[in-house]
N, C-alpha and C positions, 0 to 999 in steps of 0.2 A: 303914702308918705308917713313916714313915724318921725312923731315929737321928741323931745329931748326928754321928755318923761320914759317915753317906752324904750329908747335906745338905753337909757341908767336902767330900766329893769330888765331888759334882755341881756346886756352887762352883767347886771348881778345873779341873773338864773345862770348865766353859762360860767359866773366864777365860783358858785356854788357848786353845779358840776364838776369843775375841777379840784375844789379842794374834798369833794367824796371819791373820787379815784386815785390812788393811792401813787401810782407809777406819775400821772401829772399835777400832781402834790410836788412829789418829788423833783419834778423839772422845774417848778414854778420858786421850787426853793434854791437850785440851782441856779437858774436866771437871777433871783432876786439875790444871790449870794454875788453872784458875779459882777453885777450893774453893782453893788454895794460898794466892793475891792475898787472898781475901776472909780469910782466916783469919787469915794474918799481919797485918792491916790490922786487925783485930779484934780480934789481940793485941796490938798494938803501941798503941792505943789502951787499951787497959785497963791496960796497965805503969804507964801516967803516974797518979801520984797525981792532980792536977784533969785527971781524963782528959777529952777534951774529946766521947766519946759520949755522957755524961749533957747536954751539952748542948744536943744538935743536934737542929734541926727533923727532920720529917721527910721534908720534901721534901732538906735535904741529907745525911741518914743514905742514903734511894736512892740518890742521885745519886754518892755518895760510893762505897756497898757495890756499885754494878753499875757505874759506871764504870772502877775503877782495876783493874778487872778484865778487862775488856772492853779496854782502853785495852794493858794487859800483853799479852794472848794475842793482838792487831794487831802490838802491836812485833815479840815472838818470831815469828810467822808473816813479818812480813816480812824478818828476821833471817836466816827459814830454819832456823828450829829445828827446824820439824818436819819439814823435808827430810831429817833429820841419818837417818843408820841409827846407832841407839845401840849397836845388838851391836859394832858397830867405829869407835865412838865414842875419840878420846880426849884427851888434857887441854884441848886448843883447841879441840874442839867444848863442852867445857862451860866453860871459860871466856867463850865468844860468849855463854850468858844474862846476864852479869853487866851491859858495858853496855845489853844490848835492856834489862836492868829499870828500868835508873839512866836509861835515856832515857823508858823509859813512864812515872816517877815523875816527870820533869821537864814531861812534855808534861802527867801527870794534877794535877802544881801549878798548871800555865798557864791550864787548864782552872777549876778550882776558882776560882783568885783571878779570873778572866773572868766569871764564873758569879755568886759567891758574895762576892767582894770582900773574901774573907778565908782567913785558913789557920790550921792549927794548929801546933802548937806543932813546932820541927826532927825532936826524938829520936821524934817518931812516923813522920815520913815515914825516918828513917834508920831504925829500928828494923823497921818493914815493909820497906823493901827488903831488910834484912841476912834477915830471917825468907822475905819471897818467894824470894831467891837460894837460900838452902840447903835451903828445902823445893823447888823445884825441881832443882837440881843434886840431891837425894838420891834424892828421887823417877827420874828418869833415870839415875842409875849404881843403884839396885837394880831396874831393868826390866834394863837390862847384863848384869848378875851372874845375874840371871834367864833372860835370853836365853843365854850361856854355858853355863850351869849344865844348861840344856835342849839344847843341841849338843850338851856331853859325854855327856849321857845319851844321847842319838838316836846316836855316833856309837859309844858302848861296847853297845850292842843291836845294832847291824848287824855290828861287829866279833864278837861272841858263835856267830856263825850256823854252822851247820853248814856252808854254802859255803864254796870253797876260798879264795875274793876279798872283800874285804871292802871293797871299793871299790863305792859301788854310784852310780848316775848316769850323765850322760855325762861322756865325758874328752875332751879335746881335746890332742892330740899336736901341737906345730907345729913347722916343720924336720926331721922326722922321716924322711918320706919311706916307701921301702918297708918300712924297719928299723921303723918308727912301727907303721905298720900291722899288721905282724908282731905286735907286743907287743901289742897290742890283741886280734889275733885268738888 
């Protein structure tokens, strides 16, 4: 039987696994891209006193909660969001989600009013985007802070070592010449 101590650290070894595999990095930003859209979209809905999810069918509650989500994580890929290395990310790489959002909420009104031949009310579609931008921008500078957080540690364990060097990998000397090589060997 394992405790709630060792369920949190086999938790955190298998989400460490995933944040060093590159392909389920990617999925994990996907997902967290996606739950963000629908969330905020679902909050931003419920603020409005005649919110307008009490009155939606059901065919445009779907269309609405898998769309504007779907519609977001196209923009930001084609943006190159997810090209971005966040460990050395910085202000202009997260500035870039703010128009990929404000353009996915334009193409996902175009959409709607094409569709549906109607829309809801402004402070819902501004209200989601303001909530999509900052759970994404947050989400992204604490994978950052995460990623740092974990070099520091990896590079104060190799520094620790009983070895004389504490440089460990390969180095690349250039213009060096035989003096390079020297300091190498």
């Amino acid at each position: 039987m394992y405790s709630a101590r060792h369920c949190i650290i086999i938790t955190l070894k298998g989400f460490i696994y995933i944040m060093k595999n590159h392909y389920l990095r990617l999925f994990m930003f996907l997902i967290f891209d996606y739950l963000a859209a629908l969330f905020s979209l679902l909050i931003s809905f419920l603020i409005g006193n005649n919110s307008p999810i009490f009155t939606m069918t059901t065919l445009s509650f779907i269309f609405i909660f898998v769309l504007w989500p779907s519609i977001l994580i196209l923009v930001l890929y084609i943006f190159k969001i997810y090209n971005i290395l966040w460990r050395f990310s910085g202000f202009y790489d997260f500035i870039r989600i703010i128009p990929a959002t404000l353009i996915s909420l334009a193409i996902f009104f175009i959409a709607q009013m094409a569709v549906f031949n109607t829309h809801y009310p402004l402070y819902s579609y501004v209200l989601s985007a303001f909530f999509t931008i900052c759970a994404i921008i947050l989400g992204r500078y604490f994978y950052k802070l995460y990623a740092i957080h974990k070099h520091e540690i990896e590079k104060l364990s190799t520094a620790n070592t009983d070895d004389d060097s504490f440089i460990s990998g390969n180095i690349m000397v250039i213009g060096a010449g035989s003096a390079g090589e020297t300091i190498i060997n």
